[in-house]
C-alpha positions in Angstrom: 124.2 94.1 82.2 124.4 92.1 85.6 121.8 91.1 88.5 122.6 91.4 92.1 121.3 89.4 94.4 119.8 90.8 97.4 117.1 87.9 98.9 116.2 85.4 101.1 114.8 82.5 99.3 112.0 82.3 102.6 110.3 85.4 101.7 109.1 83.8 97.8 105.3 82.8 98.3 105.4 78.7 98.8 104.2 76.7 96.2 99.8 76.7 96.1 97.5 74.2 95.3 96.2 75.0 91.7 92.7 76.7 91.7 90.3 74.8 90.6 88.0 77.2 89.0 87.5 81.5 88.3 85.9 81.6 91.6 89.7 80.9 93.2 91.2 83.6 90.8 88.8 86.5 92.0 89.5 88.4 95.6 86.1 87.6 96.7 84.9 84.2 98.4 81.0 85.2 97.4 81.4 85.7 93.3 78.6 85.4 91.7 78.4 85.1 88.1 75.4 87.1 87.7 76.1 89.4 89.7 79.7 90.1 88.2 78.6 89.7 84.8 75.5 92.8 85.5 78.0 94.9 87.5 81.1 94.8 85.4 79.8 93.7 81.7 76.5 94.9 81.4 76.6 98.0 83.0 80.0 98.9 81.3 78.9 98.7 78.0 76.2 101.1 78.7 78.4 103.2 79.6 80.3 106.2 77.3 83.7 105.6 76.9 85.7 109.2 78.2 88.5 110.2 77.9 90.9 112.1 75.5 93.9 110.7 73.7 96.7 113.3 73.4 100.0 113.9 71.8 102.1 113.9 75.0 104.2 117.1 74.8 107.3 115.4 76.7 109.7 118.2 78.1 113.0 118.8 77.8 114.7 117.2 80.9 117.3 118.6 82.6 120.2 116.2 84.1 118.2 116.0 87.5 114.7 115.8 86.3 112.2 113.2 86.1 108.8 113.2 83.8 106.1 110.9 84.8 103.6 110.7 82.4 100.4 108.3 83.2 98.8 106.1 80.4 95.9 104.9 82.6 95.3 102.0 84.5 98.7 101.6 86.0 100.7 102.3 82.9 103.3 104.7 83.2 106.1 106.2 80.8 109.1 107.2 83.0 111.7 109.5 81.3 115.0 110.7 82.8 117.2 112.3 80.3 119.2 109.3 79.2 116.3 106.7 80.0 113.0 105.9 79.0 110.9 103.4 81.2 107.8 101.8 80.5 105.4 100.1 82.8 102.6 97.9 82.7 101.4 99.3 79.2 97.8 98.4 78.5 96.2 100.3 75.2 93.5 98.1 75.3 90.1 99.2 75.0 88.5 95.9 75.7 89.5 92.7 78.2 87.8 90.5 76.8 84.2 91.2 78.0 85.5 94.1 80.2 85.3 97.3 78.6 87.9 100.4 78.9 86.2 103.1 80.3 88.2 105.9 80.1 90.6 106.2 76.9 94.3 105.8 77.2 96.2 108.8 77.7 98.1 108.4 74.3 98.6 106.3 71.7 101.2 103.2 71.2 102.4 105.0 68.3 103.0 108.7 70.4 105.4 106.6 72.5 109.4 107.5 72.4 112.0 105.0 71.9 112.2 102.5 75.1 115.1 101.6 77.0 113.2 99.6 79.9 109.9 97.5 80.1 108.7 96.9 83.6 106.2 94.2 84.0 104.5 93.8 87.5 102.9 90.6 86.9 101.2 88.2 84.7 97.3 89.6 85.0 95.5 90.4 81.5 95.2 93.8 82.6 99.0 94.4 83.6 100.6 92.0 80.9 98.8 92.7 77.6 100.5 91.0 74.5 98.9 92.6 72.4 100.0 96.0 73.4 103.1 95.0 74.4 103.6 93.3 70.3 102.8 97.3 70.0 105.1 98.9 71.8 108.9 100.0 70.7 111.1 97.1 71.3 112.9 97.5 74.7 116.8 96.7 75.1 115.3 94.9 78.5 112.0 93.6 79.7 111.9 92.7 83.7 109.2 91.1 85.4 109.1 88.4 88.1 110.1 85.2 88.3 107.9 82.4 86.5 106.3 85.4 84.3 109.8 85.3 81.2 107.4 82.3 79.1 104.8 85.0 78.4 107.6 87.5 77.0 109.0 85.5 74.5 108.2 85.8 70.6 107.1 89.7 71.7 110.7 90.9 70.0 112.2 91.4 73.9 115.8 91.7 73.1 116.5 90.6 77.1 114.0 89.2 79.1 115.2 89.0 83.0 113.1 87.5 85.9 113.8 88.6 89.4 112.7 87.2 93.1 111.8 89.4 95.6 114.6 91.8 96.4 116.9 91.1 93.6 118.3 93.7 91.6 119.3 94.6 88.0 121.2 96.9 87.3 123.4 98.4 84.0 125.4 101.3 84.0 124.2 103.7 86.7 120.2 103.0 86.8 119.0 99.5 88.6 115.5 98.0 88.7 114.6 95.7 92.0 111.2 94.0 92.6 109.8 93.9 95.8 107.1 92.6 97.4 103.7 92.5 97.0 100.6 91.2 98.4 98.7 89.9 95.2 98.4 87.0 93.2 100.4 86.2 89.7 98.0 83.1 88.2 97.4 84.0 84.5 95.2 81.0 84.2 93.6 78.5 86.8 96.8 76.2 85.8 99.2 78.3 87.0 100.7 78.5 90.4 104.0 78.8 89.7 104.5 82.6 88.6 105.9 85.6 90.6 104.5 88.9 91.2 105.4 92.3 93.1 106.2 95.8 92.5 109.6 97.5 91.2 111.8 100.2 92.6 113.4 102.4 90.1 116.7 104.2 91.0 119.0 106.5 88.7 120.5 109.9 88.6 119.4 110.3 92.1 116.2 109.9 91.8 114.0 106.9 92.6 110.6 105.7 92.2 108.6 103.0 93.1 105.8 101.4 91.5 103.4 98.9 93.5 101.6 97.4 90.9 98.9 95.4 92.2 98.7 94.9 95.9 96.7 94.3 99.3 97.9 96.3 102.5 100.6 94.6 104.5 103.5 95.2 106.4 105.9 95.1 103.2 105.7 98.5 102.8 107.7 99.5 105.5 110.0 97.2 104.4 110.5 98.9 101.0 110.3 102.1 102.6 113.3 101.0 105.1 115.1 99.9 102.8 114.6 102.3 99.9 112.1 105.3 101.1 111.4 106.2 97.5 110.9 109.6 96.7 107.8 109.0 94.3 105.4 106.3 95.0 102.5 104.9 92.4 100.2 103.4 94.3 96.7 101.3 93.7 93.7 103.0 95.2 90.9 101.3 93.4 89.1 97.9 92.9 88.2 97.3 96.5 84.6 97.2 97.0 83.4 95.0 98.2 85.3 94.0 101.5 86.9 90.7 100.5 88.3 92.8 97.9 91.0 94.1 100.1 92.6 90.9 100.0 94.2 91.7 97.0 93.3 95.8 96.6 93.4 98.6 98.9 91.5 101.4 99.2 92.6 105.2 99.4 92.6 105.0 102.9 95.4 101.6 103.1 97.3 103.3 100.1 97.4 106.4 102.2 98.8 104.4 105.1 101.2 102.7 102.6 102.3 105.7 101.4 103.1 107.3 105.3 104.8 103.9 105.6 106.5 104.2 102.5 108.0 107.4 103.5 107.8 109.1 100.2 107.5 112.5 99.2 104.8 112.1 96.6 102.2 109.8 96.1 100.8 109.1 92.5 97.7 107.3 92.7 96.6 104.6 89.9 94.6 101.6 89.4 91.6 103.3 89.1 88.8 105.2 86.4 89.9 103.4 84.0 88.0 99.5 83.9 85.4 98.3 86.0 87.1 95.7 88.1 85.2 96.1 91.2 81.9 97.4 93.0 82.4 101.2 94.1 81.5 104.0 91.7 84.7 104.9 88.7 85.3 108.4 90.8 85.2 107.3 94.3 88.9 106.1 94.8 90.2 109.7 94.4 87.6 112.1 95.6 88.1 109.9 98.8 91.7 110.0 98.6 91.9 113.8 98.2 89.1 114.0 101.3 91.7 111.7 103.5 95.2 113.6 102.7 93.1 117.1 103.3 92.1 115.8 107.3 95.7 114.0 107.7 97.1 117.4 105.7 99.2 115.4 103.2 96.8 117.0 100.1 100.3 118.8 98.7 101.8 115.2 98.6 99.2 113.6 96.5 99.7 114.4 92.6 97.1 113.2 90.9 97.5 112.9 87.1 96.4 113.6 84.1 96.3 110.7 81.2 98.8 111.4 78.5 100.4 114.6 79.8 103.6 114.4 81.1 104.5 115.7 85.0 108.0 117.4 85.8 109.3 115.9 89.2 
């Protein structure tokens, strides 16, 4: 396996002051304790869990097909015939206080062989060790740079860390991570770990995945340099307004995706914890209202959890 190097060392975040306390680690300059804890605690345990876990029927794939199948949150299982790609897997029906509201799609054990772990960045919600101690040992597990301390003791038999616009690549698939606008602290200590989203290429077909992210002017970048035929993209957590530091909406996502220049757009991030302000089934009823007026509606392909989608 080799990495190819395809950055500029001036587009890496600089080196931040270390937050001080949660307040700095949240996208909103007004948190409130109370307020957080009746929003997204109190009311979520009130709340029914839905959601049904399935056997995932996977399909048999010919040479130029692509299965997406969505776990929830923004966990994805990405098949091609030869390759099996997981990403930000997240079984987890509780973060610590914050409760799963909607069931994952399958179950760890429902999962096939994996070939590729993708790891967007170091959040609780995105990097879960405990589901990732779960999961079938991948022969490589990328993620960005800062993030490879996390991985180890998991059973990883490669972990590779990437900048911004590197590549790795083996045989005829390559992974690159790209930019994001987000934030990668795992703790208030940290400042020192990367985030971003990936592009997947092989067989022809490529797909990118944003993982967490803000609206910015990266994403005509990626498209630029990639236009990738199938884009997952966030469309939740950003109510209130500050929010959008860090989050976009269905209407930004929308504009990302135009940006993007892809011919689908997979939504995530979304219906399945409580991470923000705006009711669980906003984000797509809005998105779906959007691509109708802008007629992009055949575009968007909105998933089911735990059943796999020919592309």
């Amino acid at each position: 396996m080799s990495a190819e190097k395809n950055s500029k060392d001036d587009l890496l975040p600089g080196r931040k002051r270390i937050p001080r306390s949660f307040k700095e680690l949240t996208p909103s300059n007004h948190f409130k304790p109370a307020v957080f804890f009746y929003e997204m605690i109190w009311k979520a345990l009130l709340t029914p869990r839905t959601g049904t876990q399935r056997k995932p029927k996977f399909p048999h794939l010919k040479k130029s097909q692509v299965a997406i199948t969505w776990i929830g949150h923004a966990s994805f299982l990405i098949q091609f015939t030869d390759l099996n790609v997981l990403i930000d897997p997240n079984f987890a029906n509780w973060l610590f206080l914050l409760k799963r509201l909607k069931r994952a799609g399958c179950k760890v054990s429902d999962l096939p062989p994996i070939d590729i772990l993708l790891l967007t960045h170091a959040h609780f919600d995105h990097f879960h060790k405990s589901t990732l101690r779960k999961i079938p040992m991948p022969d490589a597990a990328i993620m960005p740079w800062g993030v490879g301390d996390l991985a180890k003791g998991l059973g990883f038999k490669n972990i590779i860390e990437l900048k911004w616009w590197e590549t790795y690549f083996h045989k005829d698939w390559k992974v690159t991570l790209v930019p994001s606008k987000h934030w990668g602290a795992r703790t208030i200590h940290d400042h020192h770990r990367g985030f971003g989203g990936f592009v997947m290429e092989h067989r022809g077909r490529s797909i990118y995945h944003a993982g967490d992210s803000a609206y910015f002017d990266g994403f005509a970048e990626i498209g630029k340099k990639f236009k990738p035929e199938i884009s997952l993209l966030p469309i939740g957590a950003y109510h209130p307004e500050t929010f959008r530091k860090v989050h976009m909406g269905p209407d930004e996502a929308l504009e990302a995706f135009i940006q993007l220049k892809s011919q689908f757009f997979v939504p995530m991030h979304y219906g399945t914890f409580k991470l923000s302000f705006e009711p669980m089934d906003e984000p797509p009823r809005w998105l779906e209202e959007l691509a109708r007026k802008r007629k992009l509606l055949s575009k968007i392909k909105v998933l089911d959890e735990g059943k796999p989608t020919l592309f």
